[in-house]
C-alpha positions as CSV (number, residue, x, y, z in Angstrom):
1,X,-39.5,-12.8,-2.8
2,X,-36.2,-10.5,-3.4
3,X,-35.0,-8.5,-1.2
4,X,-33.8,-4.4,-1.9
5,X,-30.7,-3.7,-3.5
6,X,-29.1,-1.5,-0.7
7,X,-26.2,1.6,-2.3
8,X,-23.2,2.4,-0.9
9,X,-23.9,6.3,1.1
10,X,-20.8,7.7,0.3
11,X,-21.7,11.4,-0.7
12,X,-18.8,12.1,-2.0
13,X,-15.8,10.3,-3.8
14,X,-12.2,10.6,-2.9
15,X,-10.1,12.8,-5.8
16,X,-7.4,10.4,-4.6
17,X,-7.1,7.0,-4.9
18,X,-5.5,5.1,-1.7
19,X,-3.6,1.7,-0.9
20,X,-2.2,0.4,2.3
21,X,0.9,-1.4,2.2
22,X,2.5,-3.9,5.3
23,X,5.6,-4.6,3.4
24,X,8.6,-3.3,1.5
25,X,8.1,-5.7,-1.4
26,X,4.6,-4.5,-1.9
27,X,5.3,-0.7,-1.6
28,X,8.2,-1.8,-4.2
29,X,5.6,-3.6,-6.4
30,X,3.3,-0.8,-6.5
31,X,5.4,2.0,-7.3
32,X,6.9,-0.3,-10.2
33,X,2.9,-0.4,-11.3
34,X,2.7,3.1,-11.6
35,X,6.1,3.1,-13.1
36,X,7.7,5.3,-10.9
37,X,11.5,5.3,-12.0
38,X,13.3,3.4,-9.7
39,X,15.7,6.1,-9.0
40,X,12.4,7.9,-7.6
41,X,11.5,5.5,-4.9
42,X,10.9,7.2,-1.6
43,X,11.9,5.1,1.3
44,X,9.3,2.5,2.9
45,X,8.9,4.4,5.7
46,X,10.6,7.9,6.9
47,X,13.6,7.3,9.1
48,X,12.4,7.0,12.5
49,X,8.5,6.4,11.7
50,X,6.2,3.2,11.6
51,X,4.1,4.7,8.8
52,X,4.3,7.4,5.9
53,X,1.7,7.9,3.4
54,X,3.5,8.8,-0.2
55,X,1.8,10.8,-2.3
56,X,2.3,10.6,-6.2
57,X,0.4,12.2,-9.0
58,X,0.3,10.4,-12.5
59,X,-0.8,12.5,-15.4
60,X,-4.1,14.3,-13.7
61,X,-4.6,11.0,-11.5
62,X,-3.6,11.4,-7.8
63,X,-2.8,8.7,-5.6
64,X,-0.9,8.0,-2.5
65,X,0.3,5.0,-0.3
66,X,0.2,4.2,3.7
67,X,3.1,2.4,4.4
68,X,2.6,0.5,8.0
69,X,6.3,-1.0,8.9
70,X,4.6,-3.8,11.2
71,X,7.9,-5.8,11.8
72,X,8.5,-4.7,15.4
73,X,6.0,-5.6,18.1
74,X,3.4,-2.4,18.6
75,X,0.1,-3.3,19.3
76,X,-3.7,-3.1,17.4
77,X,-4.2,0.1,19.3
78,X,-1.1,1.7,18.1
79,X,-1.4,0.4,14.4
80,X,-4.6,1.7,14.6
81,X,-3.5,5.3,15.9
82,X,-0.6,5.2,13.0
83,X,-3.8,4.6,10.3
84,X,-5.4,7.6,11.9
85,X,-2.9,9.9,11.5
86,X,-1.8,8.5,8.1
87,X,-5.7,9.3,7.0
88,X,-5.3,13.2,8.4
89,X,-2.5,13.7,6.0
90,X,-4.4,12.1,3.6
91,X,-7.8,14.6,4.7
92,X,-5.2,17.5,4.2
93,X,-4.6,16.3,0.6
94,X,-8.0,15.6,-0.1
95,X,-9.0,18.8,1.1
96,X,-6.3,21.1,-1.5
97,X,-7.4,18.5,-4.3
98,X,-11.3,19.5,-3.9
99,X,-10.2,23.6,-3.0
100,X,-11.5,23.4,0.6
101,X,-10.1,26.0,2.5
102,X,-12.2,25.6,5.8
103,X,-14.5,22.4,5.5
104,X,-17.2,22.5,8.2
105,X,-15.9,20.5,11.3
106,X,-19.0,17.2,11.0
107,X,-17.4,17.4,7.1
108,X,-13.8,17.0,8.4
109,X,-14.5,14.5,10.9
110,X,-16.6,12.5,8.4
111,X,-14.2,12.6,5.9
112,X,-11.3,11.6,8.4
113,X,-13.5,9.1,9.8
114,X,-14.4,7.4,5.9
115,X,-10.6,7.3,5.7
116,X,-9.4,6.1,9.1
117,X,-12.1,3.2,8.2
118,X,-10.6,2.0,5.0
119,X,-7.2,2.1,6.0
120,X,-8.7,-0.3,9.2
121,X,-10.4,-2.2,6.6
122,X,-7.2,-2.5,4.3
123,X,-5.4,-3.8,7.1
């Protein structure tokens, strides 16, 4: 007997597309699959953070990239706290792409929440 073919709930789709990268070579290899010039690369991370997410918009594609400098010793909790705040700025974008001034709080949280948990995943 087969079993039911269970779908993915996901109501909506992100307008942006997201990666996590742990490393500087990655981030590098990335941006040089987008072809972003390499006189355009952003840092890794900002100067004095442990993560940045980079936006970049190619053609009418918009996409954008958590970098997680893991190097020095900070524990699960706190990479997990960076990955949270990395997905609100990512919610803020998400929000201008799709026009929504003032999303209904469950809708924010939801949305954060989706984020937070394939950044998590990513990781």
């Amino acid at each position: 007997m087969s079993k039911g073919i269970w779908l993915n709930r996901s109501l909506i789709v992100s307008p942006i597309r997201m990666a996590l990268c742990k490393t500087e070579k990655q981030f590098t290899q990335e941006l040089k699959r987008l072809k972003i010039k390499e006189s355009e690369f952003p840092d890794f991370v900002s100067c004095g953070a442990d993560a940045t997410t980079h936006f970049f918009k190619k053609g009418r594609e918009e996409c954008c990239i958590v970098c997680l400098r893991t190097a020095k010793k900070i524990t699960r909790v706190q990479v997990y706290s960076l990955l949270v705040h990395e997905a609100v700025h990512i919610w803020q974008a998400v929000k201008e792409c799709i026009g929504e001034a003032d999303p209904s709080k469950e809708f924010e949280a939801y949305s954060i929440q989706a984020i937070s948990q394939e950044l998590m995943g990513a990781y």
